[in-house]
C-alpha positions as CSV (number, residue, x, y, z in Angstrom):
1,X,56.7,89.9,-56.6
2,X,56.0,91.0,-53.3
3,X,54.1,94.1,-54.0
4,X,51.4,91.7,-56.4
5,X,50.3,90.3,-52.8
6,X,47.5,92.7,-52.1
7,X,46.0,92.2,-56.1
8,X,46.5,88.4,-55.5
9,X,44.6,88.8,-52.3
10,X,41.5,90.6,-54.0
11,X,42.0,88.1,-56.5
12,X,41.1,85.4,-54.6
13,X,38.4,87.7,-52.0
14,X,40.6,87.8,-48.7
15,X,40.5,90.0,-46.2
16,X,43.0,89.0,-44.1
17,X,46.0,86.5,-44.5
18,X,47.4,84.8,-41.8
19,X,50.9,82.9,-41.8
20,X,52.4,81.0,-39.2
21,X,55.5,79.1,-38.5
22,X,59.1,79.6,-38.0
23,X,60.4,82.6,-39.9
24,X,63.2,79.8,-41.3
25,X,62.8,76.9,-43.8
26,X,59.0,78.1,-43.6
27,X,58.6,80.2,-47.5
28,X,55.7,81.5,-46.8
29,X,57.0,83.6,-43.5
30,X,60.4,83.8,-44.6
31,X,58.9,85.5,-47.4
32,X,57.2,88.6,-45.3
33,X,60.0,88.4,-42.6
34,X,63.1,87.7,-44.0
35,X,64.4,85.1,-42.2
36,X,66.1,85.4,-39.1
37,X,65.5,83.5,-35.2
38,X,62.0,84.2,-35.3
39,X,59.6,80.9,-34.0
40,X,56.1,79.9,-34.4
41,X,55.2,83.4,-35.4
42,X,52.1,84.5,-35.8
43,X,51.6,87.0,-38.9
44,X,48.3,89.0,-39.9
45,X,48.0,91.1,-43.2
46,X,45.1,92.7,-43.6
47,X,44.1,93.3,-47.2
48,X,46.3,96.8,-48.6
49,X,47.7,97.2,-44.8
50,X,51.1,96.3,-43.9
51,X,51.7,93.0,-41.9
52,X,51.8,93.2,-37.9
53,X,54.2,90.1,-36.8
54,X,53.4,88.5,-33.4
55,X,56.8,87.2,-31.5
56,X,58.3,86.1,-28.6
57,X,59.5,88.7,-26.8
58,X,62.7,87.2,-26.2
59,X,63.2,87.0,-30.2
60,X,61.5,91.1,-30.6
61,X,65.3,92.0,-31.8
62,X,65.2,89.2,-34.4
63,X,62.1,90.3,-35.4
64,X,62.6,93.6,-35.7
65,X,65.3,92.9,-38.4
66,X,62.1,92.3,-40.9
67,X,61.3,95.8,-40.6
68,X,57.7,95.1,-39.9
69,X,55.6,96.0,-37.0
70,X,56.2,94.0,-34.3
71,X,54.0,92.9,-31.5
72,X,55.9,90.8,-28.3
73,X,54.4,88.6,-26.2
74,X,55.4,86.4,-23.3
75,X,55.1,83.2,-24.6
76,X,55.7,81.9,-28.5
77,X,53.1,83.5,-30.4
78,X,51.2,80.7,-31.2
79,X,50.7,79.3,-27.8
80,X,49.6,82.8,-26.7
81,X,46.8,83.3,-29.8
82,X,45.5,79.9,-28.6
83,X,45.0,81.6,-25.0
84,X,44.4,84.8,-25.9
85,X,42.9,84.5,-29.2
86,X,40.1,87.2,-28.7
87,X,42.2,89.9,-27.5
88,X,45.5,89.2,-30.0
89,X,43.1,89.0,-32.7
90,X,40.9,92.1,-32.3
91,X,44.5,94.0,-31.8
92,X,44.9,94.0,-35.6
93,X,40.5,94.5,-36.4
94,X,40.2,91.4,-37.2
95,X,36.4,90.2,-36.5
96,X,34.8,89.5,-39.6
97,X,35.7,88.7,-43.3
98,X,37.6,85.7,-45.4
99,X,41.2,84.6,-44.1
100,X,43.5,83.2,-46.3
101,X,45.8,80.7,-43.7
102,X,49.7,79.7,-45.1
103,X,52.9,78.5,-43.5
104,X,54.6,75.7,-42.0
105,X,53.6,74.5,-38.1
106,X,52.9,71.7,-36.2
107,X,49.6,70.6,-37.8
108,X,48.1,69.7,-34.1
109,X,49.1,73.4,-33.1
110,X,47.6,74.5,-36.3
111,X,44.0,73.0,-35.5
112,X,43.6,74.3,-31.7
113,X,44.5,77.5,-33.0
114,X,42.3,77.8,-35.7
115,X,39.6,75.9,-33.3
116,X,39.9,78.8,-30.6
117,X,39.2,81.4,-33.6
118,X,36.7,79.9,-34.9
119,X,34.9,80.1,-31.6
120,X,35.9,83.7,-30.7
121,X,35.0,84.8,-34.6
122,X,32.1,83.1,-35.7
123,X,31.9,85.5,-38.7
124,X,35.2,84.7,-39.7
125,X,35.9,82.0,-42.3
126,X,39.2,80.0,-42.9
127,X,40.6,79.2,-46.4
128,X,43.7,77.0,-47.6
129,X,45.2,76.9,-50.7
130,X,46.5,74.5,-52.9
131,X,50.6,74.5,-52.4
132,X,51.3,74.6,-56.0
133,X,49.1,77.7,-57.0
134,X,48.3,79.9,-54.1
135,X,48.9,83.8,-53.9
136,X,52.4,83.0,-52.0
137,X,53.5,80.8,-54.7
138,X,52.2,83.7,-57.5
139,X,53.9,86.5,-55.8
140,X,57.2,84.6,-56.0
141,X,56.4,83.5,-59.8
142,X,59.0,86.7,-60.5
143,X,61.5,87.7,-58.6
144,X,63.3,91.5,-57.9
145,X,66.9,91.7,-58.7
146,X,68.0,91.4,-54.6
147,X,66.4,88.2,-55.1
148,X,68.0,87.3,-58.5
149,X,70.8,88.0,-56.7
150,X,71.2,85.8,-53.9
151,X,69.6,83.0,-56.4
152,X,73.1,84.0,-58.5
153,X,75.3,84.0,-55.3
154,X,73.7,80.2,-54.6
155,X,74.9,79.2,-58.5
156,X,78.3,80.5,-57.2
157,X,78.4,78.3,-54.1
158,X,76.8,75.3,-55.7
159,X,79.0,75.4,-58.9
160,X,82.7,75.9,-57.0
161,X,81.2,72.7,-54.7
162,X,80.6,70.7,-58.0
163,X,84.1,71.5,-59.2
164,X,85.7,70.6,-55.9
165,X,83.8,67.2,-56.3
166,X,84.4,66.8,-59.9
167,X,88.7,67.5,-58.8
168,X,88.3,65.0,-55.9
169,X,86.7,61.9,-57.7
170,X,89.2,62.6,-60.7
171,X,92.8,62.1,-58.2
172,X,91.4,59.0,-56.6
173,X,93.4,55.8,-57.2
174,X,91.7,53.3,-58.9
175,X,91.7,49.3,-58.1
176,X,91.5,46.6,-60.6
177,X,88.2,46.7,-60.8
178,X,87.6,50.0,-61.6
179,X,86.6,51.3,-58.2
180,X,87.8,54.6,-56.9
181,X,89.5,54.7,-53.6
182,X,90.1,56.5,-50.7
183,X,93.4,57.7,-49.3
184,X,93.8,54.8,-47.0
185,X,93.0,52.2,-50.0
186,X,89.5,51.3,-48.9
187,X,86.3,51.7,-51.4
188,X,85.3,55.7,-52.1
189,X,81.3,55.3,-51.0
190,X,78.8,57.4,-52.4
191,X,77.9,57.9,-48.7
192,X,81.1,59.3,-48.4
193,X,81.0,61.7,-51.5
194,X,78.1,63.1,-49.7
195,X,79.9,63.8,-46.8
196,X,82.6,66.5,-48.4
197,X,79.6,67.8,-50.3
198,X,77.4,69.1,-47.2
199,X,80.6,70.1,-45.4
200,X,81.9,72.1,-48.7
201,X,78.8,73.5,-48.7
202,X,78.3,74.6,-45.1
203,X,81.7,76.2,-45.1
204,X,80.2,78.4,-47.5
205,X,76.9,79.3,-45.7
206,X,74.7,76.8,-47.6
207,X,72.7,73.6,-46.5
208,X,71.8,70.3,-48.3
209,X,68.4,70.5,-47.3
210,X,66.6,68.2,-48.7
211,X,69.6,66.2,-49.7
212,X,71.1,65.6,-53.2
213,X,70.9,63.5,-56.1
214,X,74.4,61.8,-56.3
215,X,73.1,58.3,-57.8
216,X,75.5,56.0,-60.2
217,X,74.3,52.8,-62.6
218,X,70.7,51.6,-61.9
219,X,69.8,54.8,-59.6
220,X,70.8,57.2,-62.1
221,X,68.2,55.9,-64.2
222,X,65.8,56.8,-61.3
223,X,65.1,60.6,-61.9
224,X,64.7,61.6,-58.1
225,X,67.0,58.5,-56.4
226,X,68.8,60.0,-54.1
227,X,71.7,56.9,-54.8
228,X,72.6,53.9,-52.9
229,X,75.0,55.0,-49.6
230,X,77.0,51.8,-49.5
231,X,77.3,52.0,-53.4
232,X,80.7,52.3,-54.7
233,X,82.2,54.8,-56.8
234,X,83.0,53.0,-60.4
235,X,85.2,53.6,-64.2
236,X,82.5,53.7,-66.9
237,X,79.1,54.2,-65.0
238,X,77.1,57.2,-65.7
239,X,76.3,59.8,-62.6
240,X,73.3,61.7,-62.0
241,X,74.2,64.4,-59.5
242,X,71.6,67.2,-59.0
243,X,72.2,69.3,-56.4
244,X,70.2,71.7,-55.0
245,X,71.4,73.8,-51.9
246,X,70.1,76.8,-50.7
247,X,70.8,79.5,-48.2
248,X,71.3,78.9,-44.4
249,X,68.3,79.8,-42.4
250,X,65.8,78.8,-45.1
251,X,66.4,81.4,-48.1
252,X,66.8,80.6,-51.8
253,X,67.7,77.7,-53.8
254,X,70.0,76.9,-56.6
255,X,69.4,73.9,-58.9
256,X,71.5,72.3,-61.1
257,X,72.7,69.0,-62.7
258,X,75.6,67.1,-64.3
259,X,75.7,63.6,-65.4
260,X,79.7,62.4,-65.5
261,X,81.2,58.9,-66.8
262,X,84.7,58.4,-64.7
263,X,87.6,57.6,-67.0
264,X,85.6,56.4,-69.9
265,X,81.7,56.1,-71.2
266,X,80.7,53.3,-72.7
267,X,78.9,54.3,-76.3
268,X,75.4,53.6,-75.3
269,X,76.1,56.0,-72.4
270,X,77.7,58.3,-74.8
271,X,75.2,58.3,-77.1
272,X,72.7,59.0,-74.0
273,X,74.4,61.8,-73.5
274,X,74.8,63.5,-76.9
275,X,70.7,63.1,-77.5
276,X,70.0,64.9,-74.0
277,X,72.5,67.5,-74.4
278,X,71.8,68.4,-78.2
279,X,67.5,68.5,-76.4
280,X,68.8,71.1,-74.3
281,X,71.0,73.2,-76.8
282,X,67.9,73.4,-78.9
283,X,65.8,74.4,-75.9
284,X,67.8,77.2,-74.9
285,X,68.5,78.6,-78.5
286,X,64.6,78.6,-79.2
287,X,63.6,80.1,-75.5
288,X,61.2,83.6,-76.2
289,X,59.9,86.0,-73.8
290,X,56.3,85.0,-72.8
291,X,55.7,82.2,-74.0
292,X,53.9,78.8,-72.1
293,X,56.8,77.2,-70.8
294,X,55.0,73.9,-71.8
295,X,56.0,74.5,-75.4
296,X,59.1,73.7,-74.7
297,X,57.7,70.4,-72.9
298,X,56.5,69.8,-76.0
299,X,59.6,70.7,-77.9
300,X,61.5,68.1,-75.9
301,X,58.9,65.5,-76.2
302,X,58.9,65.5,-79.8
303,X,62.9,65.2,-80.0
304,X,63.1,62.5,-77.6
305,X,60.2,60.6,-79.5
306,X,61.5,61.4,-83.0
307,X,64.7,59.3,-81.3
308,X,62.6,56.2,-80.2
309,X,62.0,57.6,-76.3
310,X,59.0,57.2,-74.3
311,X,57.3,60.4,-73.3
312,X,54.9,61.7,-71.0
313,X,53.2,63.4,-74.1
314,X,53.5,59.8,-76.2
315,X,52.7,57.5,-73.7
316,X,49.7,56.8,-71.2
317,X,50.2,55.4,-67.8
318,X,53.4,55.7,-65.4
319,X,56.4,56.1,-67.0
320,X,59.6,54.4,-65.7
321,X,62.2,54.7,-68.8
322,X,62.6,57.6,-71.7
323,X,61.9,60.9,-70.5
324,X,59.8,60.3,-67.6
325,X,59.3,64.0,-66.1
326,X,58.8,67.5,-67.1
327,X,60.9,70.2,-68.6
328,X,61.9,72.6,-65.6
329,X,60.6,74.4,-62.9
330,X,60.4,77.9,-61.3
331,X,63.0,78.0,-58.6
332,X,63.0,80.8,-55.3
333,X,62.3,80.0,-51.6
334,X,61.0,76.6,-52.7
335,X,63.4,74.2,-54.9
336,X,60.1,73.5,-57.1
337,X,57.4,76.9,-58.0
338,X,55.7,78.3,-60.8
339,X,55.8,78.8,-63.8
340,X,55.7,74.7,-64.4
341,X,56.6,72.6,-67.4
342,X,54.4,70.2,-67.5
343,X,52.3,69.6,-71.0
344,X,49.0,69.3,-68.9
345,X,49.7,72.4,-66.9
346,X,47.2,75.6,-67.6
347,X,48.3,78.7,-70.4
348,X,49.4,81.0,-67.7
349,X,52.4,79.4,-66.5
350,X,54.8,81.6,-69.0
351,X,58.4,82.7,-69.5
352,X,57.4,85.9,-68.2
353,X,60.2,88.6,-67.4
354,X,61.2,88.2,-63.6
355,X,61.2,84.0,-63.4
356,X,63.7,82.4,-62.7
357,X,63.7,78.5,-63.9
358,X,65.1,75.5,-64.6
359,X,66.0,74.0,-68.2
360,X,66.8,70.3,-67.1
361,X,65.7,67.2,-70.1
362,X,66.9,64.1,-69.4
363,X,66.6,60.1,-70.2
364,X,66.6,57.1,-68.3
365,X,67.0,53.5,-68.5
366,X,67.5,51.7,-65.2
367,X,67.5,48.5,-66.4
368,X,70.5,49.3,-68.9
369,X,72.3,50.6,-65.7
370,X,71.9,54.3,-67.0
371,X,70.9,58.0,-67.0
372,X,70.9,61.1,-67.9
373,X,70.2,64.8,-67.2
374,X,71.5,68.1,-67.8
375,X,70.1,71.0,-66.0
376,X,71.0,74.8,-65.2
377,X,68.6,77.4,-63.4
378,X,68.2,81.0,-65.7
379,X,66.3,84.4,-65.0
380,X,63.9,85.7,-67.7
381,X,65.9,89.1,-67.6
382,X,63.4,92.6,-67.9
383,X,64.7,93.0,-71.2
384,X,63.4,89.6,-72.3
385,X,67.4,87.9,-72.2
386,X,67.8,84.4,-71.4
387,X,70.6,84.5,-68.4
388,X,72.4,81.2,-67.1
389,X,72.8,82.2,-63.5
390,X,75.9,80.0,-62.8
391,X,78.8,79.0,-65.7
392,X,80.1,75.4,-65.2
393,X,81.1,73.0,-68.2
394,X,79.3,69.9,-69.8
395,X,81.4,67.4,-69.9
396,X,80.7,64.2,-69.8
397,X,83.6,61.9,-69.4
398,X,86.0,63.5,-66.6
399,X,89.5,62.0,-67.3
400,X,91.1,60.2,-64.5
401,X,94.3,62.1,-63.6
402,X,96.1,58.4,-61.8
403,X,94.7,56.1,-64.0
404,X,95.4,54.8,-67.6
405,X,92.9,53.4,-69.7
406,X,94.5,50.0,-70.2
């Protein structure tokens, strides 16, 4: 949590952090700030003091919003530390010591600015983290229950837009060859799915940011293809769609997945199915408080294997059929954080109280024109609970309310 950041900051010898960036779609920022109209910011947090937050001060209202001291400027805050590094610096006492630096800018902008500090501070030195375990991505391991919350609130959004998707495939007409229509008789494109799913989603303050999973035959044996926009919406095929929105401005993220047949599943594809989903059922009835979440990586591996699948624990080299990824993932301001799944990942990524995470096995065979995955995003509650943070059924085959199975 955010009160862990000055322990984390001991814990790795910094002085000072400094984070820069846009106070939207920048985690690190948004994290301190809040959000909010605030651009290339400069922040300083000196070790066990509160942050001071350098702004434009045409933006000082915005900014203000974080409830953190504020400092305006004439210009965006970056351009000014590059101009007046000496003098912005020194306002906060920093001259000396180790400075952590985070955030998302323009990486030119980055280097002249760390260039002109370097010159002004000699005694100063610069460190960088790595993106998957610096002291950002710690303090948001666990999350407070306002952040639980709008996490929940996202599982709302995402789930009614899944529903609404689910209830427009399922009253398309349906041509002789199996292909779903759209009102004016021409070819339903998955393109065109895509469409109603970022404006369902915007008319209820989310954003598609980095796009979703909506992939049918070959691609949904491709965990992370995004699926083919000219592809056509088909009776039979299995669909992949994982979707993960998150909050307008930059906030948090909801993840989830469904895989849906159209009308009918063929029984390979059924039988797909079953193995995945009765994986995941035994994952969430054997989930304990603090344990490594790569037991469960292991759990899954030895299911799948027992079953004749590839995995990553049973296989060397790149895998591109079976159970090709990881178990889940911990899921905040970033659609991927800690704790991690993975079977080589260290002993202290745990199913601590306060995570929130992803349970999502699935199976793959792109050459057999299939896939599957099943995933839903739960909090580690303080009393040790296990709590889905969004209800939506599993079914597989969705029945096609103007078509008869002939």
């Amino acid at each position: 949590m955010k009160s862990d950041l000055d322990a984390l900051m001991q814990d790795k010898n910094l002085d000072a952090i400094l984070v820069l960036g846009d106070a939207e779609y920048n985690p690190p920022m948004t994290y301190l700030v809040g959000g909010g109209h605030v651009a290339h910011a400069v922040l300083i947090k000196k070790l066990n003091e509160e942050p001071l937050l350098f702004c434009n001060a045409m933006e000082r209202d915005e900014a203000a919003k974080s409830g953190l001291k504020t400092m305006p400027l004439r210009r965006a805050p970056i351009t000014e530390f590059i101009a007046n590094t000496a003098e912005l610096f020194e306002s906060y006492g920093v001259s000396s010591g180790r400075v952590g630096v985070y955030g998302k800018t323009d990486l030119s902008e980055a280097l002249v600015l760390l260039e002109s500090l370097r010159k002004a501070f000699p005694n100063v030195k610069y460190f960088g983290e790595s993106p998957e375990d610096s002291i950002f991505m710690r303090a948001m391991e666990t999350k407070d229950n306002a952040e639980v919350e709008r996490i929940r609130r996202m599982g709302k959004v995402t789930t009614e837009v899944v529903s609404m998707v689910a209830d427009y495939l399922t009253t398309r007409n349906v041509n002789s060859d199996e292909v779903l229509l759209n009102d004016d008789g021409t070819p339903l494109t998955i393109k065109e799915v895509k469409g109603k799913i970022a404006l369902w989603l915007a008319e209820r303050g989310a954003v598609d940011v980095e796009g979703c999973v909506f992939a049918i035959g070959r691609d949904a044996g491709i965990p992370h293809s995004m699926g083919n926009p000219t592809d056509l919406l088909r009776l039979g095929q299995t669909i992949v769609f994982d979707i993960f929105p998150g909050e307008a401005g930059g906030g948090y993220f909801y993840d989830f997945t469904r895989t849906w047949s159209l009308g009918y599943a063929t029984p390979e594809a059924q039988k797909l199915y079953d193995e995945v989903k009765s994986v995941y059922d035994k994952v969430i009835e054997n989930i304990d408080l603090n344990v490594k979440f790569k037991d469960y990586q292991q759990l899954v591996c030895e299911e799948f294997n027992k079953n004749g699948h590839k995995t990553p624990m049973h296989t060397e080299g790149v895998l591109t059929d079976g159970y090709v990824h990881s178990l889940g993932h911990g899921l905040g301001l970033n659609v991927h954080e800690r704790p991690s799944s993975r079977h080589t990942d260290g002993d202290d990524n745990i199913l601590k109280a306060g995570v929130v995470v992803t349970i999502e096995p699935g199976l793959y065979y792109p050459e057999k024109g299939m896939g599957v995955r099943v995933e839903d995003s739960y909090w580690v509650r303080p009393d040790g609970q296990l709590e889905k943070l969004a209800e939506y059924p599993y079914d597989f085959v969705l029945p096609m309310k103007k078509w008869k199975k002939k």
